[in-house]
N, C-alpha and C positions, 0 to 999 in steps of 0.2 A: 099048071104051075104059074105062077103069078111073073109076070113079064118084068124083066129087067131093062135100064135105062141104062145103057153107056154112054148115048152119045151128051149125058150130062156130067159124068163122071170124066171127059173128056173135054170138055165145053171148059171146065175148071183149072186142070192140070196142066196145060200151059200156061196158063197165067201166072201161077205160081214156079214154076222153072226159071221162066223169063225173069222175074225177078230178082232171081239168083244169078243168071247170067251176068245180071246187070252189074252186078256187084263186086262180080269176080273179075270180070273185065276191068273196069275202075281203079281195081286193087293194082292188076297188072301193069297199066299204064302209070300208077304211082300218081293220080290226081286225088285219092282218095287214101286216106291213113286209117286204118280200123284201128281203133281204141276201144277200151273195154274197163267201164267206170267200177274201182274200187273205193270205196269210201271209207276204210280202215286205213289204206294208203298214202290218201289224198289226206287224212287227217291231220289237225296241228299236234308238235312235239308235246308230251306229257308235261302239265308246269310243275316247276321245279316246289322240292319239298319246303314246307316256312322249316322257320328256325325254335328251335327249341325254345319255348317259354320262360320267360324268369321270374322264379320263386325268391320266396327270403327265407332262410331255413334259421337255425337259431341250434346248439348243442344240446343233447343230454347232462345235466350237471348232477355232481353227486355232494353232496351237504351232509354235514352234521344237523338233526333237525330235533324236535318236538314235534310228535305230533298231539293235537288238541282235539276233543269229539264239541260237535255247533251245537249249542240247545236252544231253543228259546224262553228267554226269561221276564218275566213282570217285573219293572220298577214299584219297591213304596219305600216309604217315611222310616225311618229310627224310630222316631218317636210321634205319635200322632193323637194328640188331644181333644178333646168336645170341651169348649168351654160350659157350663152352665154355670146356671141362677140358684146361687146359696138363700138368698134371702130374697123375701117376694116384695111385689113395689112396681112404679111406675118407672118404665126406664125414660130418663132423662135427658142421654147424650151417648152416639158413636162417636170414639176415637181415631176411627183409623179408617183406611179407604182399600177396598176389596181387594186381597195379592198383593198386599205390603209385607215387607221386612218386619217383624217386632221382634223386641229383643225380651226374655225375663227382665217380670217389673214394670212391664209398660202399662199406664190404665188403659182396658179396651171398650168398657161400660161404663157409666154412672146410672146408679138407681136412686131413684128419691130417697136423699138420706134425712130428712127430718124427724120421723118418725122414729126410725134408730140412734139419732143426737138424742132426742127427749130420753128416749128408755137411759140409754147412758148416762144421762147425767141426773134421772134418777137416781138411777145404780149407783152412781159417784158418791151422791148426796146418802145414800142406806150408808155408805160404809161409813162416810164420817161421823155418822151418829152414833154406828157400832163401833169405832173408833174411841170416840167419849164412854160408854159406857162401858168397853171394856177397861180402861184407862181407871176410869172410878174402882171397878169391883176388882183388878190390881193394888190399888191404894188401899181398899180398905182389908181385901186379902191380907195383907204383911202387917198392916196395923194389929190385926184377930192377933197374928203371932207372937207379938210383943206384948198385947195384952193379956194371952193365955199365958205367956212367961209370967208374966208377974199376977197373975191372980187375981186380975182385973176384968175378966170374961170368961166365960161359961164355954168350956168345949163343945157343946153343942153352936155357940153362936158361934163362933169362931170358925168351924166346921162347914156352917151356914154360905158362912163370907167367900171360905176357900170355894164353896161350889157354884155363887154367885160370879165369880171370877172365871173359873174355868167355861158356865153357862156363855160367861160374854165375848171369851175369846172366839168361842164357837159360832156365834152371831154374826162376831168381824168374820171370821173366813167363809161362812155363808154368804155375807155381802159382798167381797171380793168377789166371792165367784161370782155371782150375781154381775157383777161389775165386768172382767173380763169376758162368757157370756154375750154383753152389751157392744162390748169392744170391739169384738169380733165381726156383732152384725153390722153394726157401723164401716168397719173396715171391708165387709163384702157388699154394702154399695158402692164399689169401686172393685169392678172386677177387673185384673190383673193377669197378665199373661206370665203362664206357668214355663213356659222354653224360651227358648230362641225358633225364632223359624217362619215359616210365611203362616198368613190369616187368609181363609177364605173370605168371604162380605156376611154381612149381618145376616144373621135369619130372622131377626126382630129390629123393625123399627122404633124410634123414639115415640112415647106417648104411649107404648105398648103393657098392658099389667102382662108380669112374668112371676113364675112360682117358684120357691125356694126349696118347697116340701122334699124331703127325701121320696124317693120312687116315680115324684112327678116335676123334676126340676126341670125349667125351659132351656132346651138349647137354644147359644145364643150364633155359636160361629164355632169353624174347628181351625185348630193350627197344626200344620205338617213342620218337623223339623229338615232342614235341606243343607246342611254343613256334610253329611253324609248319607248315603243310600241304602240301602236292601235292595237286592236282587234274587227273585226266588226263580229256581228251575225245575223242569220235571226229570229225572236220571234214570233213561231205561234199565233194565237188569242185566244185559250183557255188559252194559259199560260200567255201570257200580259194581259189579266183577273184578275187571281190568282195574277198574281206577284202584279200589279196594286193596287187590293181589300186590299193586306196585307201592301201596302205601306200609303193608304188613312187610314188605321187601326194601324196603329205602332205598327204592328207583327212583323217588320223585326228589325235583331239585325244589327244597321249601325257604323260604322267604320270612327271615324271625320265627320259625316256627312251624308259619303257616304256608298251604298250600296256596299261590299263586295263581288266578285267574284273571282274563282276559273280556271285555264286551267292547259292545258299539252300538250305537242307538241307528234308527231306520235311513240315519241322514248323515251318516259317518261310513268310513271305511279302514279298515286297515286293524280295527282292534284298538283303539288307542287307549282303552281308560283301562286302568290295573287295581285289581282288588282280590281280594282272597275268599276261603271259604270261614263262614263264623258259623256255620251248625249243619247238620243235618237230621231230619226227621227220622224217629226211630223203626220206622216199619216200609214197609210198600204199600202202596193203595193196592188192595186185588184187582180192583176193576182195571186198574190202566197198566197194572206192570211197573209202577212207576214211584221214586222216591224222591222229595221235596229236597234238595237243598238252599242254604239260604247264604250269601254270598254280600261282601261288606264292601262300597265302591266310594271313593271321596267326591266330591259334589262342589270343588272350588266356585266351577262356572255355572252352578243352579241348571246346570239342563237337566238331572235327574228329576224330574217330574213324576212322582206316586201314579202308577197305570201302563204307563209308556210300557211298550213292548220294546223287546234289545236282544240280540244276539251274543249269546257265550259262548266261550269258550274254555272248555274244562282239558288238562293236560289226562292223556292217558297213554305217555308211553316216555320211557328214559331219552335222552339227547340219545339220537341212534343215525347211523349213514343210511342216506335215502336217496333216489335219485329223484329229479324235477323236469316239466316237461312246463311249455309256456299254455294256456286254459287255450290259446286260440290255437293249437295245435290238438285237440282232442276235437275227434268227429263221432258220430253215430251212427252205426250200421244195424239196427235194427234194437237187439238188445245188448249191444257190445259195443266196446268203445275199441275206437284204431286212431293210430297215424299213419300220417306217410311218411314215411322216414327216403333219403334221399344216399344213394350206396357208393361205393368208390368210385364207380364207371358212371356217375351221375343219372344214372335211373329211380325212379320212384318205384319203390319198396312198399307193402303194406303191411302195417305191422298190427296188428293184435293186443292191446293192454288191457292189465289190469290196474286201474286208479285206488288210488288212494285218496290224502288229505288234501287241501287244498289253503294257499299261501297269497297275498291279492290273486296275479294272474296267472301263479304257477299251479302243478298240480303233483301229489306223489305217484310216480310210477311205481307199482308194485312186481311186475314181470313183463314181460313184452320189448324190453330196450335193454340198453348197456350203456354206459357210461360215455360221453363223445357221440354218438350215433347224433347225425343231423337230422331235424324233422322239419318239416314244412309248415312256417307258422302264417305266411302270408302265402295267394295262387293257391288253395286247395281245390278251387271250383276248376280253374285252366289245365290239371293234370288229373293222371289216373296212371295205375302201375303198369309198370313196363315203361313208360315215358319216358325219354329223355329230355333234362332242364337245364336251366343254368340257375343255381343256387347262388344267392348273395344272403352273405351273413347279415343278421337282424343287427342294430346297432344296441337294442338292451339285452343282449347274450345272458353280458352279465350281472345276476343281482346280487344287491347284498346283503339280503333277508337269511337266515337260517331258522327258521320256525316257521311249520306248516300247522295245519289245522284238518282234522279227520271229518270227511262227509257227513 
């Protein structure tokens, strides 16, 4: 058997007693205080909780409203004209400077009128000659007459007379024509602005030959009329539905007549410009779903510009009670819109909507709220529900708009 060592096992186990004597001895004499370190103990007091957050919360408001569907629509012209070149010729002189005002009647051209002076006063000169000689074979026309009365001419000559007269009058109004004709081409070297309204710039310089020819007349410049607008839109098929149903129903509030529309150009807000509908296109496009209307907008301050894109807004529903919520109280939660709504014991609430139209920075609540329910339109990011806050009322609570606008 393999030999065992005690006296190592012994050689140790004093040493470690002794230790323990030592210690116990110490205690007894009270030179020495056993402590025994807890660090949950020893720890400092929990700091105290902060203070509840302050939000700006704002009401639920409930309104008489409209609401309006948004389309986008292209600005053009009333009226929009292509000057050309009636009569051909060397042009001799612009009138006017690129993006002027012209009114009807103003000259905008001169083409070389010399060549149409001559013809003219050729022309003048045929008539006065067929002037004289119808004048003659009148004279002697009625003389035939008096002398077939009395037996002093031959019914054939007299016969003669009358048809020499009638041949000449026929001559004069040939000439005339001839003459007016003349008149006309003279008066269109000087071409002449057919509206009122702005001019683009020249598309032909001076010094320039221009053609008159029917099929090949030179454009010279175009003039857009700007006293009033067009605004065309495209109207999907659910809403010319709706619009449609409310019109066959006399739901809609009309204005002399007509239905009452709203725009605003890229650098406006609010809707300001008012105008109505003046037509719409008899079908749908298949491909887009979609039907033209065409919509009449006044143009005081020339900002309708032909092209310009703008937003409208078309009514699709009777003055009806709606509630409002403020745009910066609507959040996103994935595909769904919420607020936090703020509850009687001031905790934050999450609520659930469904939107509707939207008003500047109001928005329609369609379900999700109740009329008065506080929401949190400033601190969305500092809270989350369950919270408790201190809510201070928004100072534009209340507005004075009653008319929304549908997404």
């Amino acid at each position: 058997m393999p030999q065992t060592h005690p006296t190592r096992w012994y050689l140790h186990r004093p040493r470690r007693n002794a230790a323990f004597v030592l210690l116990a001895a110490l205690a007894a004499f009270g030179g020495v205080r056993l402590v025994t370190h807890d660090a949950s103990a020893q720890g400092q007091a929990a700091p105290a909780a902060p203070p509840a957050p302050r939000v700006t919360v704002a009401p639920v408001e409930q309104k008489l409203v409209t609401e309006y569907e948004e389309l986008t629509g292209r600005i053009d012209s009333l009226d929009t004209v292509e000057l050309r070149a009636r009569v051909s010729g060397h042009l001799e002189q612009v009138h006017f400077q690129a993006g002027q005002l012209v009114h009807k009647g103003d000259v905008l051209f001169s083409i070389d009128p010399r060549w149409y002076r001559a013809q003219f006063d050729l022309a003048n000169a045929k008539v006065e000659e067929a002037k004289a000689q119808s004048d003659v074979a009148d004279r002697e026309s009625k003389r035939a007459k008096e002398l077939l009365a009395a037996n002093a001419l031959s019914s054939e000559e007299a016969d003669a007379r009358v048809s020499r007269a009638l041949a000449a009058r026929a001559a004069l109004d040939s000439a005339e024509a001839v003459l007016a004709s003349a008149r006309l081409d003279l008066e269109y070297t000087e071409v002449r602005s057919p509206i009122d309204g702005r001019i683009s710039r020249a598309l032909v310089t001076p010094g320039n030959l221009v053609s008159g020819a029917p099929g090949s007349a030179t454009k010279l410049a175009t003039i857009v009329s700007v006293d009033e607008a067009y605004a065309y839109a495209d109207v999907d098929e659910d809403t010319l539905l709706r619009f449609n149903r409310l019109l066959r129903e006399n739901r809609l509030s009309l204005v002399n007549g007509r239905v009452p529309v709203r725009m605003q150009l890229a650098d406006e807000s609010g809707y300001p410009r008012e105008g109505y509908i003046e037509s719409a296109d008899n079908r749908l496009n298949p491909e887009t779903g979609s039907l033209v209307l065409r919509m009449v907008f006044p143009n005081a301050d020339k900002a309708l510009v032909p092209g310009l894109f703008a937003r409208v807004q078309l009514p699709v529903s009777p003055a009806q009670p709606a509630l409002l919520v403020s745009e910066r109280a609507v959040g996103t939660d994935q595909s769904q819109k919420f607020v936090l709504a703020v509850a009687d014991d001031n905790k934050v609430v999450y609520r659930t909507v469904k939107l509707g139209g939207t008003y500047e920075d109001k928005r329609v609540v369609r379900s999700g709220l109740n009329p008065g329910d506080r929401v949190i339109v400033n601190g969305l990011q500092r809270v989350r529900p369950g919270m408790a806050v201190q809510p201070e009322l928004a100072a534009d609570s209340v507005p004075s708009a009653a008319t929304v606008a549908s997404k």
